[in-house]
N, C-alpha and C positions, 0 to 999 in steps of 0.2 A: 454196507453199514446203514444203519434205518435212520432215518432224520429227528433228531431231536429237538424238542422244542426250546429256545431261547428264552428267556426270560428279561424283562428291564422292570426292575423299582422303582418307584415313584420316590418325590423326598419325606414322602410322608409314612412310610415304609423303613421300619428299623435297619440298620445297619446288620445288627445281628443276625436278619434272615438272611441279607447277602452272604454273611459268613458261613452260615447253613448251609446254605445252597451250596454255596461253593464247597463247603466239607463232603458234602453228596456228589461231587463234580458234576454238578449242574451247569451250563453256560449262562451268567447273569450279569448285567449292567445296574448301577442305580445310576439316580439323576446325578448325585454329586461325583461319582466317577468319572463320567463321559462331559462334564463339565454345562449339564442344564438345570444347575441348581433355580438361577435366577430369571432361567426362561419362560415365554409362555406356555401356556397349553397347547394349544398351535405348534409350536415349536417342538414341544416334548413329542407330540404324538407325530410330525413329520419326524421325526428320528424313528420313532417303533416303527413306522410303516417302512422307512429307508430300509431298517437294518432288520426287518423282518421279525421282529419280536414281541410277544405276550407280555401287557403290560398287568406286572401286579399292585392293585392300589387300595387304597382305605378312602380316595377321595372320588365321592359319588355324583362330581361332575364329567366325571368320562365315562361312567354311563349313562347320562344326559345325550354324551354327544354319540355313541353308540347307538342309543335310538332313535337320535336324528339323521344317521343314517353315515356317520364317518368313519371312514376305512379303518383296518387297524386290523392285525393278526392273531388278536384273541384279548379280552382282560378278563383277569382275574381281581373280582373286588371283594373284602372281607372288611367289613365293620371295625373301626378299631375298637382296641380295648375289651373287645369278647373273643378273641383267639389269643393263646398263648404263643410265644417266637416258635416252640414245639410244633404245638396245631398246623401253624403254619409251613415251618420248613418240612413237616411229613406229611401233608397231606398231596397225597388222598389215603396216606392209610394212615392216621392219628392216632392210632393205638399201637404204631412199631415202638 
């Protein structure tokens, strides 16, 4: 079986996409699931790194810290408010 990529949601990431995801049985964590709602950044991203997953975000200080050179097994960041929940839960193909 081929390895799938994980996903973890930031809190700034609708809920609804989690539901998405999850309807495409996707493997996905948000922060308010795994309980780092009220954590820091620090903290959020030793979890993605722990638990091996691509963090998807709208907030563009992790990739700040991305090219300061902090580990991490992929983000995906997407502007809020110019992607629809759609957009988001199918991309890369936006037009399914």
């Amino acid at each position: 079986m081929a390895n799938k990529i994980r996903f973890h949601l930031d809190e700034h990431v609708g809920h609804a996409i989690a539901n998405g995801l999850r309807q495409r049985e996707i493997d996905v964590t948000t922060t308010v699931d795994v309980g780092l709602r009220t954590l820091s950044d620090d903290e959020q991203m030793a979890y993605i790194v722990r638990e091996k997953r691509t963090l998807v975000t709208c907030d563009a200080g992790f990739l700040a810290r991305s090219a300061e050179g902090q580990t991490h097994f992929g983000i995906v960041y997407y502007p809020s408010n110019r992607r629809s929940i759609g957009e988001v839960v199918n991309f890369p193909n936006p037009g399914l």
